[in-house]
C-alpha positions as a printed NumPy array, in Angstrom:
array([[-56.878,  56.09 , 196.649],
       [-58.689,  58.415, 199.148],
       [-56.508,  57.074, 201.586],
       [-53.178,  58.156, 200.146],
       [-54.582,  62.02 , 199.08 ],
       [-55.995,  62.355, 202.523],
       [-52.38 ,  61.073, 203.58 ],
       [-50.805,  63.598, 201.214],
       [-53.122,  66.439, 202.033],
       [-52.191,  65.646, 205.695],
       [-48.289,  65.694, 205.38 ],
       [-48.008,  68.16 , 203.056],
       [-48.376,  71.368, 205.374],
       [-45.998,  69.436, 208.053],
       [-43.384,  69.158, 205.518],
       [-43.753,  72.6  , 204.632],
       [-43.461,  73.661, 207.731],
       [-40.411,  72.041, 208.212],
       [-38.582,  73.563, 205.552],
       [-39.657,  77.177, 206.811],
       [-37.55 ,  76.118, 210.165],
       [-34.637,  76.728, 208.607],
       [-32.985,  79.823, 208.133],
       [-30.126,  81.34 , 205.408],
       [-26.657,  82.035, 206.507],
       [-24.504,  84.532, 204.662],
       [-21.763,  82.226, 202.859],
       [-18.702,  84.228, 204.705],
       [-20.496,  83.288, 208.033],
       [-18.087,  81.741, 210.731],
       [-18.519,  80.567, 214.139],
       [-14.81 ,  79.805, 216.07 ],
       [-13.298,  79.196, 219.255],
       [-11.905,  81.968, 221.232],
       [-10.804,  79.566, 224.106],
       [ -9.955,  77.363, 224.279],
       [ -7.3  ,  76.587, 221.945],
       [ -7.104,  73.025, 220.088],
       [ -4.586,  70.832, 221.532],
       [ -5.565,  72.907, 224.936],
       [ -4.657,  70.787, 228.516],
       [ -7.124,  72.572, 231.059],
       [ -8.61 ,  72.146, 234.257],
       [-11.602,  69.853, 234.673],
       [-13.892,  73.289, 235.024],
       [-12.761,  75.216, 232.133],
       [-14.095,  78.469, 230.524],
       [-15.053,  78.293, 227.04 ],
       [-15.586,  81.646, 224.529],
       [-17.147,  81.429, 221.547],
       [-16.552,  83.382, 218.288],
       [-18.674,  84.84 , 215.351],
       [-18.183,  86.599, 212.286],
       [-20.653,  88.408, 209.821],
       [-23.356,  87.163, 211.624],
       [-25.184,  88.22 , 214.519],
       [-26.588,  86.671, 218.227],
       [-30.031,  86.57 , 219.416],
       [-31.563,  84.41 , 221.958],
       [-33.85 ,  81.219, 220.714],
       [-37.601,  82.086, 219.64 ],
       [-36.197,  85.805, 218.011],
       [-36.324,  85.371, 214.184],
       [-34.033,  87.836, 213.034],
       [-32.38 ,  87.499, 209.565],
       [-28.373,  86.97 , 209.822],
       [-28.483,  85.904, 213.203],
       [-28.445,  82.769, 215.761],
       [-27.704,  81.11 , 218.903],
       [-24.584,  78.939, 219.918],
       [-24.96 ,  75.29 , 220.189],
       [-21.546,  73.04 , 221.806],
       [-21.348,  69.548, 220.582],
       [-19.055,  67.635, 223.163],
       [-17.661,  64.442, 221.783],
       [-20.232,  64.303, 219.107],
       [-20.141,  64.714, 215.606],
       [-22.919,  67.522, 213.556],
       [-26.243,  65.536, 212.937],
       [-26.786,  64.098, 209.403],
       [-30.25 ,  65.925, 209.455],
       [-29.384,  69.612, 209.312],
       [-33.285,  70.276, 208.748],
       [-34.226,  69.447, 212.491],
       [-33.558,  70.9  , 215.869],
       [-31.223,  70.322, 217.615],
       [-31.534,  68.405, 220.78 ],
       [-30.588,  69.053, 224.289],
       [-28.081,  66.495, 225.328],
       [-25.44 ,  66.636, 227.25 ],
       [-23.696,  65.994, 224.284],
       [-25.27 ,  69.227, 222.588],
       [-25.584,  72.35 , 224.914],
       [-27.662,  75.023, 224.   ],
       [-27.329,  78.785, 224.76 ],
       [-30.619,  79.671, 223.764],
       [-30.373,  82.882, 226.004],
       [-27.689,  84.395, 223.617],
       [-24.51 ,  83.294, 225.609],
       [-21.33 ,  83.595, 224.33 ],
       [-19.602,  81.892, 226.877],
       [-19.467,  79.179, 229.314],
       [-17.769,  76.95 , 232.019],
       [-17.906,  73.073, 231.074],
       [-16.96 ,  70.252, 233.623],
       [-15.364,  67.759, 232.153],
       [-13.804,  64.524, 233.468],
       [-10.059,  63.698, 232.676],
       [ -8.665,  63.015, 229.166],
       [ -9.269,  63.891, 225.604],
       [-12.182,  65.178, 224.447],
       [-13.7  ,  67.053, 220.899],
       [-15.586,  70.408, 220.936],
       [-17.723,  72.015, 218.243],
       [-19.814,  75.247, 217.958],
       [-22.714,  75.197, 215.369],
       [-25.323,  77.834, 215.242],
       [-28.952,  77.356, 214.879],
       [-31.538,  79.613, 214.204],
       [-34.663,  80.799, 216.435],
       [-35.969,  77.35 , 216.255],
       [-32.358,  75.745, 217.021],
       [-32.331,  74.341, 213.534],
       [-28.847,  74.902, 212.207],
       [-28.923,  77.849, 209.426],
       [-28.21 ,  76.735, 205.809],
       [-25.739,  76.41 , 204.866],
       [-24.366,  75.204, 208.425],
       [-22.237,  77.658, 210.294],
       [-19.663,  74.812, 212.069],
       [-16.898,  75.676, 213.74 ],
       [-13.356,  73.219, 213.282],
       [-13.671,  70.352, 215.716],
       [-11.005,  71.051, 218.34 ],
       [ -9.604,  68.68 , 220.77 ],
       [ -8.684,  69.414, 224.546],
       [ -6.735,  67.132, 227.197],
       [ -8.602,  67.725, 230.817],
       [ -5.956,  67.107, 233.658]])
């Protein structure tokens, strides 16, 4: 019986902690695509814009309300665990430094694009600001 208060005791605070990460998101909040367009063909190096509305951009470790940082998920789908960060893949890219835009190398054929935000701690805001999952052809 010690065992499991001392356990309790002990995950307690983490699991508080954890649930602090996250961060609210107005419910009009929305994170797009400026470029490119889905059903796009580009080049293999192709410049990609991103979009927000009624929130706000600041870099990774500045906890502002209302605002985040862009994450792109390439050929992947939004984790099931929204409560986490997000890692750094090359499947997920993060602009930590505030970036609203990019070049990505791709090689040829089809391939899915997402934006989703996260917060100071790259844990995406709840609820989640997505973007539609687009597809592009590379050449």
């Amino acid at each position: 019986m010690k065992m499991t208060l001392l356990s309790a005791l002990l995950i307690a605070p983490i699991s508080a902690f954890a649930q602090d990460m996250s961060s609210a998101a107005p419910d009009n909040a929305e994170v797009y695509f400026i470029e490119p367009a889905d059903g796009a063909t580009v080049e293999g190096t192709f410049r990609v814009a991103f979009g927000l509305r009624n929130m706000g951009v600041a870099p990774a470790g500045v906890e502002r309300d209302k605002t985040g940082h862009h994450h792109l998920l390439i050929n992947t789908d939004v984790p099931s665990d929204m409560s986490k960060p997000l890692p750094a893949t090359d499947q997920v890219k993060h602009f930590g430094g505030g970036q609203t835009e990019t070049e990505v190398t791709l090689p040829p054929g089809k391939h899915t694009l997402q934006l989703l935000l996260g917060n100071y701690a790259h844990v995406p805001h709840s609820p989640a600001v997505a973007s539609k999952k687009i597809t592009i052809t590379v050449k």
